[in-house]
C-alpha positions in Angstrom: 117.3 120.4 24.6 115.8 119.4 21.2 116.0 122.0 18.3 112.5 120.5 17.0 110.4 122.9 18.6 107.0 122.0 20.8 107.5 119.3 23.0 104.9 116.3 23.0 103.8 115.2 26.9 102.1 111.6 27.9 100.0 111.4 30.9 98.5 108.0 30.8 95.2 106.3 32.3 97.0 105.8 35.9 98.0 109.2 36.5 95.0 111.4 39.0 95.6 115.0 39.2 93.7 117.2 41.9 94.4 120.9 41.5 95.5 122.8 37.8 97.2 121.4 35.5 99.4 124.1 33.4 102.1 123.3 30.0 103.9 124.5 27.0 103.3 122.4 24.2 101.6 119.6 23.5 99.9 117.0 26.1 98.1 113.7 25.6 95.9 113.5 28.8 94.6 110.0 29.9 94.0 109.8 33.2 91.7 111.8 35.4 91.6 115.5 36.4 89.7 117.4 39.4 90.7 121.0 38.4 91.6 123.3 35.3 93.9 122.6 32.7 95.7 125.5 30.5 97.8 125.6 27.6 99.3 128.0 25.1 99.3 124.5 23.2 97.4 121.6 22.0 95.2 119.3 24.4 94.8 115.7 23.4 92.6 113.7 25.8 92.3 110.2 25.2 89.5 107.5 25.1 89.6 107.1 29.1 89.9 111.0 30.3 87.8 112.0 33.1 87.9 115.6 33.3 85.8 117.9 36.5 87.1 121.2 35.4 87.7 124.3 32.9 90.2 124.0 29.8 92.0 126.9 28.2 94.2 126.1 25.5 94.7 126.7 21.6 93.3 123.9 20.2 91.4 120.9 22.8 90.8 116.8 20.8 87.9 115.9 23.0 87.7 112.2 24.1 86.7 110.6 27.5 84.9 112.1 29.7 84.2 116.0 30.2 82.7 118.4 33.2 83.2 122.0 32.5 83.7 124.8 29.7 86.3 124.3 27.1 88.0 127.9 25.4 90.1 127.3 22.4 91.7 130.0 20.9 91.6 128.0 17.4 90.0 124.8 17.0 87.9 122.1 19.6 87.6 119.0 17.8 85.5 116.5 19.4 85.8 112.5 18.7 83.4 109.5 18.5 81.9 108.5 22.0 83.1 111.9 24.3 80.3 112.6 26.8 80.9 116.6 27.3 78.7 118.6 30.0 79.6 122.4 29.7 79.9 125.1 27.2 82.1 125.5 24.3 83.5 128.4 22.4 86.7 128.4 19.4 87.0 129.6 16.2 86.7 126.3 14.4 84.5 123.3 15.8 84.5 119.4 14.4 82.0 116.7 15.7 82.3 113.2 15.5 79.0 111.0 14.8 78.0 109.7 18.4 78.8 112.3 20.4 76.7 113.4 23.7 77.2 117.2 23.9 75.1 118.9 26.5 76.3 122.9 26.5 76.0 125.6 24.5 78.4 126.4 21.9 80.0 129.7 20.4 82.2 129.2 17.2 83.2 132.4 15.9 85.9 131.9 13.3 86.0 135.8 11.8 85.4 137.4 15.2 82.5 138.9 14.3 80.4 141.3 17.0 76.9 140.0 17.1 74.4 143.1 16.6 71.1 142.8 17.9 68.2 141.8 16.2 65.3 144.6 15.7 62.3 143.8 18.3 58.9 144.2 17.4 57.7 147.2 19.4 55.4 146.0 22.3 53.9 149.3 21.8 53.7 152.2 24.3 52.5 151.8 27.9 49.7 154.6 27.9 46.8 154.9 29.3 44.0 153.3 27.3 42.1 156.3 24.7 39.1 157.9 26.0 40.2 157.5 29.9 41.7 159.8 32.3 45.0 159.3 33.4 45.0 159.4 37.3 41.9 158.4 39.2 
């Protein structure tokens, strides 16, 4: 065991995972996943990712390819040339120039509650003045 804390993980461009992908840490993810990945740590995908799944994790660098939602609990920073298909939602968001992002996003840095807006009233659904209600 090292005494320098987090430990740093490689999966390159030849490695296909099908099913959930789970670490402590910090991962650098090249190759291709069919399934969720989740972290209490930092997610680095690379240039070649292909991911058809969910990601959980603290903070997410977005490269590659991306299918699904993407939680970070602090920051989702997304690089030059990612193609991402699914929501997003962190605290802190960066994009990159040339990115194709096609999702809805929720970056909420102060956790604040949204309160709703005040709706013009449609006005009352009476019956029209000067006619009897009924027949």
């Amino acid at each position: 065991m090292n005494g320098t804390g987090a430990s740093k993980n490689v999966l390159t461009s030849d490695v296909e995972i099908k099913g959930n992908l789970k670490f402590s840490g910090e991962l650098t993810f090249e190759g291709k996943i069919d399934g969720e990945i989740q972290t209490d740590g930092t997610l680095n995908l690379g240039d070649g990712a292909v991911i058809n799944g969910n990601i959980n994790a603290q903070n997410v660098v977005v490269r590659g390819k991306v299918n699904g939602n993407i939680v970070a609990k602090e920051k989702i920073d997304i690089k030059t040339k990612t193609e991402l298909f699914g929501d997003i939602r962190a605290s802190k968001l960066s994009v990159e120039e040339g990115v194709t992002f096609v999702g809805k996003t929720e970056v909420n840095p102060n956790k604040v509650s949204p309160t709703p807006a005040p709706r013009p009233s449609e006005g009352p659904k009476a019956p029209e003045a000067g006619k009897p209600p009924g027949r």
